[in-house]
N, C-alpha and C positions, 0 to 999 in steps of 0.2 A: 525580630532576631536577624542580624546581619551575618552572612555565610559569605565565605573566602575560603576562595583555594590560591593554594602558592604551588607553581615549581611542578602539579601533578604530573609520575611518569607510571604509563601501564606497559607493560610487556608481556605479547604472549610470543614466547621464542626468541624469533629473530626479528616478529611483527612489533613495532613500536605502534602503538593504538593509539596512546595517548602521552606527547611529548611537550612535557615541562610547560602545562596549561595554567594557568593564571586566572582565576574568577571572581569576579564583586558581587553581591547580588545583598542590596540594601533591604530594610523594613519596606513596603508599600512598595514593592517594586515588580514590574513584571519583565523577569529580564529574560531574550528569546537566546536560546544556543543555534543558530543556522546554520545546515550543513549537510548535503547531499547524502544518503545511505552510506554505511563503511566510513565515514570523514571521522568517527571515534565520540561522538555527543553520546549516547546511550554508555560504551564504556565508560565514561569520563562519570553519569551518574550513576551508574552501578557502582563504582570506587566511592564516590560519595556517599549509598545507601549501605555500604559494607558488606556488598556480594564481591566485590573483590580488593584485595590488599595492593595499593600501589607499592613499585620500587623505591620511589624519589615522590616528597613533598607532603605536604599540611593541610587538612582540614581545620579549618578554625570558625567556629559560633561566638560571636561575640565576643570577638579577641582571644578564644580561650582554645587553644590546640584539643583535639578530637584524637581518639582514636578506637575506630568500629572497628568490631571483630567480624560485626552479624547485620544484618538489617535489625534484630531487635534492639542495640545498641543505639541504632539511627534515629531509629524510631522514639526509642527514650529518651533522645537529646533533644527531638523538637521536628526532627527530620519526616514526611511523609512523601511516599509517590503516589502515583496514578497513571500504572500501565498501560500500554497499549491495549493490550490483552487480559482483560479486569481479571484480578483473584479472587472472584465469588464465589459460594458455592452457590447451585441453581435451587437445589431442593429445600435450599435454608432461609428462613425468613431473613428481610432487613435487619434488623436487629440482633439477627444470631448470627449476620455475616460481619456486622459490626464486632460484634461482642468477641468474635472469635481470636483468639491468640490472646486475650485481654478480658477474660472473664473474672468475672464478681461474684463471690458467692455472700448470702446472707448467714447468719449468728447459725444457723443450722444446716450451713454446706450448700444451701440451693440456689443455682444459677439465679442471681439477683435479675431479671428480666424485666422486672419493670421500671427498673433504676435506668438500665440502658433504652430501652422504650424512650420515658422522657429523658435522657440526653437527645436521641434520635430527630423527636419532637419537637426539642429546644431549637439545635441546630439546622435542622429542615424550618423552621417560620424565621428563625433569622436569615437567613438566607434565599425564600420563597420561593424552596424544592418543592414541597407540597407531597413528603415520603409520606406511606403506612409503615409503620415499622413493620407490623405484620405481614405486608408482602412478601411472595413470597418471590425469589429474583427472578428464578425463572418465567414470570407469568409481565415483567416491566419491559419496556420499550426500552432497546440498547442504550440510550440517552438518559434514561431513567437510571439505569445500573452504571453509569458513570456518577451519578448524582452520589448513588450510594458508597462509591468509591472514595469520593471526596469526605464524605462523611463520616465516614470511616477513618480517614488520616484527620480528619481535623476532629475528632472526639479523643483521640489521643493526644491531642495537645500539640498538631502541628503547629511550627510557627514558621515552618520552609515546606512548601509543596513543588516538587518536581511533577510535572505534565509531560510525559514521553509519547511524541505522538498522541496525544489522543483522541485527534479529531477523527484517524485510518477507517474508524466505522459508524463514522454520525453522517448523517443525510444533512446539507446545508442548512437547513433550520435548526438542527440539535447544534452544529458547530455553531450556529449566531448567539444561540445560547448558551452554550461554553463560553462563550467571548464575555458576556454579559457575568455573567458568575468569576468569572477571574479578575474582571473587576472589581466587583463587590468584594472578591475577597481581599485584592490591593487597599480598596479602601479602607478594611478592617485591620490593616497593619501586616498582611502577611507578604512575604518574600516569597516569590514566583521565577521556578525557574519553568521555561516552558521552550520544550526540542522540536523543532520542526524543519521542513525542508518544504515548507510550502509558505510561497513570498505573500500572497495575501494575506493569511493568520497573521504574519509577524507584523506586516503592516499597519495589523486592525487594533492589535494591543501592546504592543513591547513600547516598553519604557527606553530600553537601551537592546542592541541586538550584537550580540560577539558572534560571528564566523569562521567554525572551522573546517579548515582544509588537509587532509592527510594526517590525520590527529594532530596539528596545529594548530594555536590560535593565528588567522592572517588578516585580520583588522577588526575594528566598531565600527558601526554603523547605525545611522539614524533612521529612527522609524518612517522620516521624512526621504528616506533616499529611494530612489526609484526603484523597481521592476531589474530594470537593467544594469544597475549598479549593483545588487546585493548579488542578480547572478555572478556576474565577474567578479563578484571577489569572492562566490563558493567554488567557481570552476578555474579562475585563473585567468581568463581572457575574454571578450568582447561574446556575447551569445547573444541571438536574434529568438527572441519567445515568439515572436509573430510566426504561423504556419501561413507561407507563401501557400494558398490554395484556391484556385479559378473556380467557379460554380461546375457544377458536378453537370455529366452530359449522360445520365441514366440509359441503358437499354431495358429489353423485356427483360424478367423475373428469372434469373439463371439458378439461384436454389430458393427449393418452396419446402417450408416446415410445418407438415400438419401435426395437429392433434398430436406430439411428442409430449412426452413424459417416462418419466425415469427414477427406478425404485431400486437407491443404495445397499448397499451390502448391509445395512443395519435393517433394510426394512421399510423404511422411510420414503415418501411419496417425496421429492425433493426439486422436482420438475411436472408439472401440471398441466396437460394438455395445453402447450404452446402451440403457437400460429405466427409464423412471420415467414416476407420471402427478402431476399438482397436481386438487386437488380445488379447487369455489369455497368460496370466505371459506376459506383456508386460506396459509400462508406456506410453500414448501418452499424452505428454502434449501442451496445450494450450495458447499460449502466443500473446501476443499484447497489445498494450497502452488500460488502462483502458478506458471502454468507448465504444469500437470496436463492441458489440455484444453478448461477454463473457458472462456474466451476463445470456443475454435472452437464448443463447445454454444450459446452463447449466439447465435452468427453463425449459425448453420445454422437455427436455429428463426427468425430473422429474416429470412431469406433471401439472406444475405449471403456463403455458402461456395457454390463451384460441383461438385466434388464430394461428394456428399454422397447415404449409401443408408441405407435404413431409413423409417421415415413419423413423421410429427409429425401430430396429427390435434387439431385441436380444435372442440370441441364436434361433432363427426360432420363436421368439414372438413379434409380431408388438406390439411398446407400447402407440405410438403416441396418442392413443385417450383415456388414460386409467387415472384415478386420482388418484392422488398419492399415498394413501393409497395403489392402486393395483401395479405401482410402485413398492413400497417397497416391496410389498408382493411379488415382481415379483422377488426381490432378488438385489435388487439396494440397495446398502449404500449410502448416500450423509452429507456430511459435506458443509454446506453453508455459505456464503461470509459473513455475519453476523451472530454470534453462537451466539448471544443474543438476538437476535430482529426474529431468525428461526430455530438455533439448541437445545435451552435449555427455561425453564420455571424456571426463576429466586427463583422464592419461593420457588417452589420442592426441594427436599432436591437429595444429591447425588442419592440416591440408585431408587428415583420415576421418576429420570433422565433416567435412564440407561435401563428403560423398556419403555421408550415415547409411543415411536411406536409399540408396544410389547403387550399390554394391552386388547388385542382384544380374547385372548385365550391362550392355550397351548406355554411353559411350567409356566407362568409366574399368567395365570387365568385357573380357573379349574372349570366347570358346575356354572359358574357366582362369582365364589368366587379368591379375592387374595390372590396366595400361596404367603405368607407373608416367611414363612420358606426358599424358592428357592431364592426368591429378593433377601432377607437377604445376603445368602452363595453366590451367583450369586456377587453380588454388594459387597462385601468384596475380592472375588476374584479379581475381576476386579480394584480394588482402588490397588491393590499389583501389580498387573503383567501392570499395564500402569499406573505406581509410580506417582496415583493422592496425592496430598499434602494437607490432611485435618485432620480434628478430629479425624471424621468417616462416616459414610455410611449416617446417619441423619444431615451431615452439607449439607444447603442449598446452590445453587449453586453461588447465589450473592455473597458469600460470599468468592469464592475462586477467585485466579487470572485468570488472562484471560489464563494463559500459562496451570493449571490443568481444568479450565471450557474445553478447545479444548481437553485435557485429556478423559476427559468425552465424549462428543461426538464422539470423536475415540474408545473409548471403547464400546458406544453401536452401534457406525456403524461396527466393525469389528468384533464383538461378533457374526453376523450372517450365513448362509450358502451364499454365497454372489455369485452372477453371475457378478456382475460389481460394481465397488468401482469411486465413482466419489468426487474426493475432490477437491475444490471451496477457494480458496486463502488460503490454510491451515494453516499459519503460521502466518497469517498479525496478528502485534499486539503480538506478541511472542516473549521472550527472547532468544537470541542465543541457548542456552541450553534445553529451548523448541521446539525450532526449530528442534536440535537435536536428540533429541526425536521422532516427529512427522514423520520426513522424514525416519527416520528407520522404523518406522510403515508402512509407504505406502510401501516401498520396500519389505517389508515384505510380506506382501497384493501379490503382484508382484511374489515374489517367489513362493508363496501360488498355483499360476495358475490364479490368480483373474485379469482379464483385468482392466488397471483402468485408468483413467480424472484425472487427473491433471491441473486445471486452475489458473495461478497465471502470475502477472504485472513484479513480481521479475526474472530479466532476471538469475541471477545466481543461484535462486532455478531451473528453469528452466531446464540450463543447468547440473544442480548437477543432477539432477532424472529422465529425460525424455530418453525412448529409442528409440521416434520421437518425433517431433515436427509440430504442425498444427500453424500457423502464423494467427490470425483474423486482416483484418483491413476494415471497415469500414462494417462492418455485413457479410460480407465473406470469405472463405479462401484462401491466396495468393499464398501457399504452405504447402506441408508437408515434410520436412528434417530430413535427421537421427538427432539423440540426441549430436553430440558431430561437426554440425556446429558451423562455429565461430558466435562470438558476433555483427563482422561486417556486415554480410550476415544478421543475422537476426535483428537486426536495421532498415536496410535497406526495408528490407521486413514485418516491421512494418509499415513503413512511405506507405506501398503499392506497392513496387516494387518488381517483380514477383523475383524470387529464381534459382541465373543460372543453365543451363543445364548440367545434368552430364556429364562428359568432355569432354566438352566446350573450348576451348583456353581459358585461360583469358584476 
């Protein structure tokens, strides 16, 4: 089935999301949408599944004008996705995750179950998924529950499958075979639309790759064009992916994390007697499928979880039982997993940003009063030398992009005398050219002598900046490896499998 969009225009307000976008996307085709977080790809497929009503332009299936109210509408025309974020439910079998919205009853009312069974069957050996239907989801390997995702849209009679992100939680072996399965399905005659903002994936299967920028389309591109090329034309200008970074010149062990673990507000063991320490001027980064634990390590050393056993000690200061405020004061930077919802106060303007945590005294308050004069020259400086993109010092921070709000926050976490720098997915949500930026600041941090955390999903930030690597998988650590392991090994040691022995035969 051939799908075309003409002319699409989204508006929420005065935000144009998506303006007057143009789409091909042939039978056997794997065509990529590429484009930085916010660039408007997910909008642009949400108007297409009929989660939202454009202003301006055409869906068309094979020639024939569309028009969805709903996703079930989409769905009935031939239409399927596959979430970032799968729609399963955990407690329901394969089968009844399939079956659901699209149940079959038999001559006497009951859920035809074994009808969808063997559909399940059918399509799982064409395809050589290798499902139980009787699984139940909750008990499959995140990769697996993609599988059944897929299966799911194509027993309704996809003949267009949208892939939205969906690599964000597969460990490089489950994305190799995502790769492998989207061909197969190209070869079957299906139309592939697949969004992404990571230049490898598009490399490895796009038939054809359209680029947008500012909910624009700003050119096509060939699966053959470089690295280099598809960034500048998602950001607009010339970006350097290489991280300028000199071999790491390690000191003694400045934070040491014993036996830590950490039990959620749910109850849940979520963090499992961890072990690791960071030396100064050294990067150790954090890596595993989102989900792993990440998260609560990062909160516990912050002061941020309430249960919470084991010691966190740095520089010969136990911090484990201390709140945050003394944290900080202990000399800890943290950049958090969401700088909206925990790094920044959206109303404050740039410069009441940049003293948050500062505010408590010297040099910024003085015998109860704010040196309005220090902020000022403080928070001007700072807008220059970490090339935030504003007014001035009084623009509020809603109001800047996501890529100078992280600006901000790097500016007032690194602005300090700092014992340890811990930064918490730093990039998510940032333009290549952000990116760029960003990563040169930690390094920097690094040279500085400043030990620093490093936590992110993105295996090749990962590998760009980390001078070790600790592995999370399921709230413990699997391993800790130098920084320039392959991609194989630490996949693998994602999924839980311990990290061979230094030489070891292979």
């Amino acid at each position: 089935m051939k799908l075309e969009l003409r002319g699409i225009t989204k508006r929420f307000g005065s935000l144009v999301a998506n303006d007057h976008i143009d789409l091909t996307v042939e039978p056997g085709e794997i065509h990529c949408l590429l484009g930085e977080n916010g660039a408007g790809k997910s909008t642009l497929m949400n108007v297409l599944y009929g989660l939202y009503q454009a202003e301006e332009g055409e869906i068309l299936l094979d020639d024939q004008v569309q028009h969805f109210q709903g996703p079930g509408d989409a769905m009935a025309a031939g239409i399927g996705m596959v979430h970032q974020h799968f729609m399963l439910i955990p407690v329901f079998t394969v089968a009844e995750n399939v079956m659901l919205g699209h149940e079959e009853t038999t001559f006497g009312g009951r859920l035809n179950m074994a009808a969808t069974r063997k559909r399940v069957r059918e399509l799982s050996d064409r395809f050589g998924f290798d499902l139980d239907p009787d699984a139940l989801i909750e008990d499959l390997p995140v990769g697996v529950q993609q599988r059944v995702e897929i299966i799911k849209a194509l027993s309704h009679n996809a003949k267009v499958l949208v892939f939205d992100e969906p690599t964000a939680v597969l460990t490089p072996q489950e994305t190799d075979e995502l790769m492998l399965i989207m061909k197969q399905l190209k070869a079957a005659g299906t139309a592939i639309v697949f969004i992404t903002h990571k230049l490898r994936e598009v490399r490895e299967v796009a038939d054809r790759i359209t680029v947008i920028r500012l909910g624009k389309v700003v050119g096509e591109a060939s699966p053959t064009a470089s690295n280099e090329e598809l960034a500048s034309l998602m950001v607009g200008r010339a970006v350097d992916l290489v991280i300028d970074k000199a071999p790491a010149n390690p000191g003694a062990p400045s934070l040491v994390v014993t036996d830590l673990s950490v039990i959620d507000i749910h109850g849940q063991l979520v963090v499992n007697k961890v072990n690791f320490d960071v030396k100064a001027g050294e990067i150790l980064a954090i890596a595993g499928v989102q989900g792993n634990g990440q998260t609560e390590l990062t909160e516990a050393i912050m002061g941020l979880q309430d249960r919470v056993t084991g010691d966190i000690v740095l520089n010969g200061k136990n911090l484990t039982k201390l709140s945050v405020n003394k944290v900080l004061g202990s000399g800890v930077g943290f950049v958090p997993e969401d700088r909206n919802e925990d790094g920044l106060v959206g109303e404050f303007t740039i410069a009441e940003n940049l003293m948050l945590d500062r505010s408590d005294g010297a040099p910024f308050v003085k015998t109860g009063n704010l040196q309005l004069r220090y902020l000022n020259d403080f928070a001007q400086t700072k807008l220059g030398e970490f090339d935030i993109r504003a007014q001035g010092i009084t623009t509020t921070v809603s109001k800047l992009s996501g890529g100078n709000q992280q600006k901000v926050v790097l500016a007032r976490e690194l602005s300090r005398d700092l014992q340890l720098f811990v930064a918490a997915q730093p990039t998510r949500g940032l333009d290549v050219g952000s990116i760029e930026f960003v990563h040169s600041q930690i390094v920097a941090a690094r040279d500085a002598g400043v030990p620093v955390i490093v936590v992110s999903t993105e295996l090749d930030e990962v590998t760009a900046l980390a001078d070790r690597i600790a592995v999370m998988y399921r709230g413990g650590i699997v391993g800790i490896v130098p920084g320039d392991t392959s991609r194989d090994t630490l996949g693998l040691m994602m999924a839980g499998e311990a990290p061979p022995v230094a030489g070891a035969a292979a």
